[in-house]
TIVO-2410 file (N, C-alpha, C; in nm, 3 decimals):
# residues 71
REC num residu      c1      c2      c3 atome chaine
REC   1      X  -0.689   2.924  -5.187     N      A
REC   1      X  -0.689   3.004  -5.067    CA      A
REC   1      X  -0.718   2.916  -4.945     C      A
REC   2      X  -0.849   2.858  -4.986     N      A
REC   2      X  -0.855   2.732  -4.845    CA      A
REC   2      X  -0.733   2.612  -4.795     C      A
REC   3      X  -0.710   2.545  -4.959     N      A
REC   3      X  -0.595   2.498  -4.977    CA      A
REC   3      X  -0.468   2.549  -4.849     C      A
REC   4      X  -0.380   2.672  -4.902     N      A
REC   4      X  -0.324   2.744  -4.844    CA      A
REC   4      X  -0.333   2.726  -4.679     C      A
REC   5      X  -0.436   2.768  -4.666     N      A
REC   5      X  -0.477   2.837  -4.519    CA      A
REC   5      X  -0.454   2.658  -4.450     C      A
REC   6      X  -0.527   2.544  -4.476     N      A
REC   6      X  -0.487   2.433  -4.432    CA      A
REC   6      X  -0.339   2.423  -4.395     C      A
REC   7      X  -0.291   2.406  -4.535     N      A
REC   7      X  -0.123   2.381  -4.546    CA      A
REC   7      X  -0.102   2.454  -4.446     C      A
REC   8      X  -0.094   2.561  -4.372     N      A
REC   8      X  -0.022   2.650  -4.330    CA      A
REC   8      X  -0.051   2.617  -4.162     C      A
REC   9      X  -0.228   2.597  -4.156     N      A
REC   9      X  -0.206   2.520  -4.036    CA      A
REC   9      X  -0.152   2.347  -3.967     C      A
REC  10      X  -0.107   2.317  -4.061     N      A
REC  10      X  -0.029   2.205  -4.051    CA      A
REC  10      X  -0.100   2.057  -4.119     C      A
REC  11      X  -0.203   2.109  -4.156     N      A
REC  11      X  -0.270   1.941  -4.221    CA      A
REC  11      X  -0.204   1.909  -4.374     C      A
REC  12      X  -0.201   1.824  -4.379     N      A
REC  12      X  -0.072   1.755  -4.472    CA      A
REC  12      X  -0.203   1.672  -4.574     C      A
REC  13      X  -0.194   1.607  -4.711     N      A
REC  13      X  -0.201   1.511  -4.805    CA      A
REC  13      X  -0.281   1.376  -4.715     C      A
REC  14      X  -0.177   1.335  -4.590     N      A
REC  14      X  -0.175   1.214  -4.555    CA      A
REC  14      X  -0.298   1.220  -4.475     C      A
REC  15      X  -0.263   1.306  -4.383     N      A
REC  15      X  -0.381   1.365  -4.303    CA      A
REC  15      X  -0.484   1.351  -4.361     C      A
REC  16      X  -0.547   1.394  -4.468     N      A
REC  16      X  -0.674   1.413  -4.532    CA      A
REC  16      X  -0.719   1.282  -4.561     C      A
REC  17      X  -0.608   1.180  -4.635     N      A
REC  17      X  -0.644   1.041  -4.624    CA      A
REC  17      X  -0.646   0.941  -4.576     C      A
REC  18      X  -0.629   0.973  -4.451     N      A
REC  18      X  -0.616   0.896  -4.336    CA      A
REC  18      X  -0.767   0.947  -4.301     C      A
REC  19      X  -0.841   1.044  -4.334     N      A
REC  19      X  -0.943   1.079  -4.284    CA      A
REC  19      X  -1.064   0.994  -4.327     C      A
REC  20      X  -0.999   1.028  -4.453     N      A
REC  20      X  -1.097   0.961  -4.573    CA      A
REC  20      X  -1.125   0.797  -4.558     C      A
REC  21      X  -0.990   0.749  -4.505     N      A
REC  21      X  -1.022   0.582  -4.487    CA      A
REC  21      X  -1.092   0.542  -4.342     C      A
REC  22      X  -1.075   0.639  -4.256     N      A
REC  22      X  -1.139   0.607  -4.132    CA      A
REC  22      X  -1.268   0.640  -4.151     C      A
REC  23      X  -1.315   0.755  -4.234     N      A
REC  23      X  -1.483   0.764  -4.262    CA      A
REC  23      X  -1.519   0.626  -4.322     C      A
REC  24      X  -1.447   0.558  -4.418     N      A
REC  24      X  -1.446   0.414  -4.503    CA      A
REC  24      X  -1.489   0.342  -4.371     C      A
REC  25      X  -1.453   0.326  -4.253     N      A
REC  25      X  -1.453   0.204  -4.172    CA      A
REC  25      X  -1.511   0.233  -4.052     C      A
REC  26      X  -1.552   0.391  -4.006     N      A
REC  26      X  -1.618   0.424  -3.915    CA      A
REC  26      X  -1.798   0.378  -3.976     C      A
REC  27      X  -1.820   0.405  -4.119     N      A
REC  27      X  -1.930   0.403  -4.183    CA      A
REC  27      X  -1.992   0.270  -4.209     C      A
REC  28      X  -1.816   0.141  -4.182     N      A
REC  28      X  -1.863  -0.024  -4.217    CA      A
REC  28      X  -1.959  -0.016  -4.068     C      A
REC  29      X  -1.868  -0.012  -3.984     N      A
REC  29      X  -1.867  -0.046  -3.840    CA      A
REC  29      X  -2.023   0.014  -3.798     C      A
REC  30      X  -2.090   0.120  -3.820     N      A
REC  30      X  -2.185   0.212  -3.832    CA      A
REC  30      X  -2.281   0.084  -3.889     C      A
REC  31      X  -2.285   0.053  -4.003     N      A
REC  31      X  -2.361  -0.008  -4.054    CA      A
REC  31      X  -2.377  -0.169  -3.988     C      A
REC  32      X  -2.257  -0.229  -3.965     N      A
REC  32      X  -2.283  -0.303  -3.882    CA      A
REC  32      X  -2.332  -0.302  -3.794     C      A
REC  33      X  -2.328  -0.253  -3.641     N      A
REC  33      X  -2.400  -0.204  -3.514    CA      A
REC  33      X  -2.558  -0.136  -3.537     C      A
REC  34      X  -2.589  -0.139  -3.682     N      A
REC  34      X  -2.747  -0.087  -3.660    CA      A
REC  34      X  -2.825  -0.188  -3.705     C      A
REC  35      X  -2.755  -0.310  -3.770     N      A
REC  35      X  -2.800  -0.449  -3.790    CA      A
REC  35      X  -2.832  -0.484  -3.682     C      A
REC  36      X  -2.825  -0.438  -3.582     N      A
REC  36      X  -2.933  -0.541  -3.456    CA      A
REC  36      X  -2.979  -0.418  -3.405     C      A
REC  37      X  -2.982  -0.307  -3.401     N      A
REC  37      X  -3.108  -0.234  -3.406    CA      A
REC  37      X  -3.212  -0.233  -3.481     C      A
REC  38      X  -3.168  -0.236  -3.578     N      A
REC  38      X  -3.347  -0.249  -3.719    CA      A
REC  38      X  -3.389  -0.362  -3.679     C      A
REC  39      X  -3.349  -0.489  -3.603     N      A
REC  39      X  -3.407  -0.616  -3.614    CA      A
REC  39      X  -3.494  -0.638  -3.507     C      A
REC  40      X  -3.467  -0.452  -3.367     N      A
REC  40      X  -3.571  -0.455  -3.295    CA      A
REC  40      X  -3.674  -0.393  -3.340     C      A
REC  41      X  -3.685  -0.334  -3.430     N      A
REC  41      X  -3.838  -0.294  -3.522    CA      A
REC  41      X  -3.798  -0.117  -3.523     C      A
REC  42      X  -3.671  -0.062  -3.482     N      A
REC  42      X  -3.588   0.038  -3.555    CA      A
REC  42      X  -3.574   0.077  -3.722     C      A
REC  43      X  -3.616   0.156  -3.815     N      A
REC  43      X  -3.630   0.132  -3.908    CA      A
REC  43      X  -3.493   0.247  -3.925     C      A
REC  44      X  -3.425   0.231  -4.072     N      A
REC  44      X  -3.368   0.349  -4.102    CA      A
REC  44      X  -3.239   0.378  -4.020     C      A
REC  45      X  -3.152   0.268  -3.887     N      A
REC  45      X  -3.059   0.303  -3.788    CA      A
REC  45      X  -2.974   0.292  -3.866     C      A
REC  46      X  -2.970   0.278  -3.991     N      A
REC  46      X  -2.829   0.276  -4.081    CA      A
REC  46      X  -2.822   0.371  -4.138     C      A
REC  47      X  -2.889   0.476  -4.155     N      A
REC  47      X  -2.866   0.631  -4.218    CA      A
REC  47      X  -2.718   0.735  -4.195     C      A
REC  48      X  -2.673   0.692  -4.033     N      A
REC  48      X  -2.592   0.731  -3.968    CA      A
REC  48      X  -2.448   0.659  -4.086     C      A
REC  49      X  -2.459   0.596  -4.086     N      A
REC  49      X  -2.343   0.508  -4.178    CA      A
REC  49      X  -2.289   0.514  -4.326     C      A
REC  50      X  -2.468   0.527  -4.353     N      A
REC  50      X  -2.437   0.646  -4.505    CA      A
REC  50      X  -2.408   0.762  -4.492     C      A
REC  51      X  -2.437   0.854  -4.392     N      A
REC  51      X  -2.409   0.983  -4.378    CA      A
REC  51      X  -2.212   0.994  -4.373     C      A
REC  52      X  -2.199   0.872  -4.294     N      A
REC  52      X  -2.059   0.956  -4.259    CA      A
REC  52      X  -1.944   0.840  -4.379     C      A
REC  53      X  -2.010   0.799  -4.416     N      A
REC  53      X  -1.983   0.752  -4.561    CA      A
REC  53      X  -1.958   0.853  -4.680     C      A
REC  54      X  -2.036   0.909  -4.652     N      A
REC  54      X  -2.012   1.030  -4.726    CA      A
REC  54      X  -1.905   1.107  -4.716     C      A
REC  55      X  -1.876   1.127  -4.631     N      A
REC  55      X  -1.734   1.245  -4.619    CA      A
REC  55      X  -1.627   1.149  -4.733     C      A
REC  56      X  -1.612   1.023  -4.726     N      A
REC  56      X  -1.471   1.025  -4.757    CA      A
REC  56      X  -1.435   1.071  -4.874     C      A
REC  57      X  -1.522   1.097  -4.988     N      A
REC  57      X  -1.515   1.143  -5.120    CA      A
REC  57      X  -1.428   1.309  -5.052     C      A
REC  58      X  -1.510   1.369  -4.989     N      A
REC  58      X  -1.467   1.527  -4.932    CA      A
REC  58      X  -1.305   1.504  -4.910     C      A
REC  59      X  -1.252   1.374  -4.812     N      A
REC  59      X  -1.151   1.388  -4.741    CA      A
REC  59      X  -1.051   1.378  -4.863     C      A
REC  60      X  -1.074   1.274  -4.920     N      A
REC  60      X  -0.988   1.206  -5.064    CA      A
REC  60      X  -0.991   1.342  -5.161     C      A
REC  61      X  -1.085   1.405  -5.212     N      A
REC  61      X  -1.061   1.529  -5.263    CA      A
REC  61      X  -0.974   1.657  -5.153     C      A
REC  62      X  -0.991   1.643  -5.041     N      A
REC  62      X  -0.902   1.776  -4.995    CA      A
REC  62      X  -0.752   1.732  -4.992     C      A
REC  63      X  -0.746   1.569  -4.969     N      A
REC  63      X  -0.629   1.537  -4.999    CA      A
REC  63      X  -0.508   1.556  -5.135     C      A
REC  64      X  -0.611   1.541  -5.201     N      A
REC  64      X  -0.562   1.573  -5.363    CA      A
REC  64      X  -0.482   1.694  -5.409     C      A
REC  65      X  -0.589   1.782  -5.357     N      A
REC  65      X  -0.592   1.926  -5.332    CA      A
REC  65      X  -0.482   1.929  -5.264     C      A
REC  66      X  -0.461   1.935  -5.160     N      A
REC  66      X  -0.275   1.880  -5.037    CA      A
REC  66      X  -0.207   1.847  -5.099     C      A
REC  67      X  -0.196   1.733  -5.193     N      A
REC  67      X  -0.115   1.695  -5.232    CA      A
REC  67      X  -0.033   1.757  -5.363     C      A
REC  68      X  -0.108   1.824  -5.451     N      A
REC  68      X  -0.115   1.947  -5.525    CA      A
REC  68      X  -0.027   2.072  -5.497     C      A
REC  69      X  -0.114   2.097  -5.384     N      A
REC  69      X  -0.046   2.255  -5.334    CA      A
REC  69      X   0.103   2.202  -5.279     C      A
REC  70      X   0.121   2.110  -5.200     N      A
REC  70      X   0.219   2.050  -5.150    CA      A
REC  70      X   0.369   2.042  -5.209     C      A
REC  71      X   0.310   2.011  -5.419     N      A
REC  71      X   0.382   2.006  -5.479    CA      A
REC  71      X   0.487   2.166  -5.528     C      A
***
Protein backbone atom coordinates (compact mmCIF):
# COMPACT_ATOMS: atom_id res chain seq x y z
CA UNK A 1 0.00 0.00 0.00
CA UNK A 2 2.89 2.42 0.91
CA UNK A 3 4.80 0.84 -1.88
CA UNK A 4 1.88 1.82 -4.27
CA UNK A 5 1.13 5.22 -2.97
CA UNK A 6 5.11 6.12 -3.66
CA UNK A 7 5.04 4.58 -7.19
CA UNK A 8 2.15 6.58 -7.96
CA UNK A 9 3.67 9.73 -6.71
CA UNK A 10 6.47 9.40 -8.96
CA UNK A 11 9.52 8.01 -6.86
CA UNK A 12 11.09 5.31 -8.84
CA UNK A 13 13.81 2.17 -7.62
CA UNK A 14 16.62 4.65 -8.66
CA UNK A 15 15.41 7.38 -6.66
CA UNK A 16 15.50 5.44 -3.46
CA UNK A 17 19.14 4.52 -4.29
CA UNK A 18 20.44 7.37 -5.13
CA UNK A 19 19.18 8.24 -1.68
CA UNK A 20 20.68 5.56 -0.05
CA UNK A 21 24.26 6.35 -1.52
CA UNK A 22 24.11 10.01 -0.73
CA UNK A 23 23.18 9.11 3.05
CA UNK A 24 26.63 6.70 2.36
CA UNK A 25 28.62 10.02 1.70
CA UNK A 26 26.66 12.74 3.40
CA UNK A 27 27.47 10.44 6.72
CA UNK A 28 31.57 10.07 5.37
CA UNK A 29 31.69 13.81 4.95
CA UNK A 30 29.68 14.24 8.49
CA UNK A 31 32.20 12.26 10.09
CA UNK A 32 34.93 13.90 8.63
CA UNK A 33 34.05 17.68 9.53
CA UNK A 34 33.52 16.62 13.29
CA UNK A 35 37.22 15.43 13.34
CA UNK A 36 38.25 18.90 14.11
CA UNK A 37 35.51 19.58 16.29
CA UNK A 38 36.15 16.74 18.96
CA UNK A 39 39.84 17.89 18.80
CA UNK A 40 38.44 21.24 20.32
CA UNK A 41 37.37 19.27 23.46
CA UNK A 42 33.68 18.63 21.62
CA UNK A 43 32.93 15.16 22.59
CA UNK A 44 30.40 12.91 20.61
CA UNK A 45 30.25 15.68 17.16
CA UNK A 46 30.20 12.50 15.19
CA UNK A 47 26.80 11.15 16.31
CA UNK A 48 25.29 13.32 13.52
CA UNK A 49 27.13 10.96 10.94
CA UNK A 50 26.02 7.81 12.47
CA UNK A 51 22.61 9.01 12.62
CA UNK A 52 22.26 9.79 9.02
CA UNK A 53 24.22 6.72 8.26
CA UNK A 54 21.59 5.09 9.20
CA UNK A 55 18.96 5.81 6.73
CA UNK A 56 20.72 4.15 3.94
CA UNK A 57 19.74 0.59 4.98
CA UNK A 58 15.82 2.37 4.95
CA UNK A 59 16.61 3.91 1.40
CA UNK A 60 18.21 0.53 -0.14
CA UNK A 61 15.21 -1.39 1.35
CA UNK A 62 12.44 1.07 -0.09
CA UNK A 63 14.33 0.74 -3.16
CA UNK A 64 13.96 -2.96 -3.35
CA UNK A 65 10.53 -2.65 -2.49
CA UNK A 66 10.37 -0.08 -6.00
CA UNK A 67 11.97 -2.19 -7.66
CA UNK A 68 9.57 -5.12 -6.91
CA UNK A 69 6.37 -3.32 -7.27
CA UNK A 70 7.89 -1.78 -10.42
CA UNK A 71 8.14 -5.24 -11.72
Amino acid sequence: MIVKKLHESGLRAEHAYAAGFASIGLSVLSWCASRGVEKKGEERADRWGIFVGEWAPTFFGLGLALATYEK
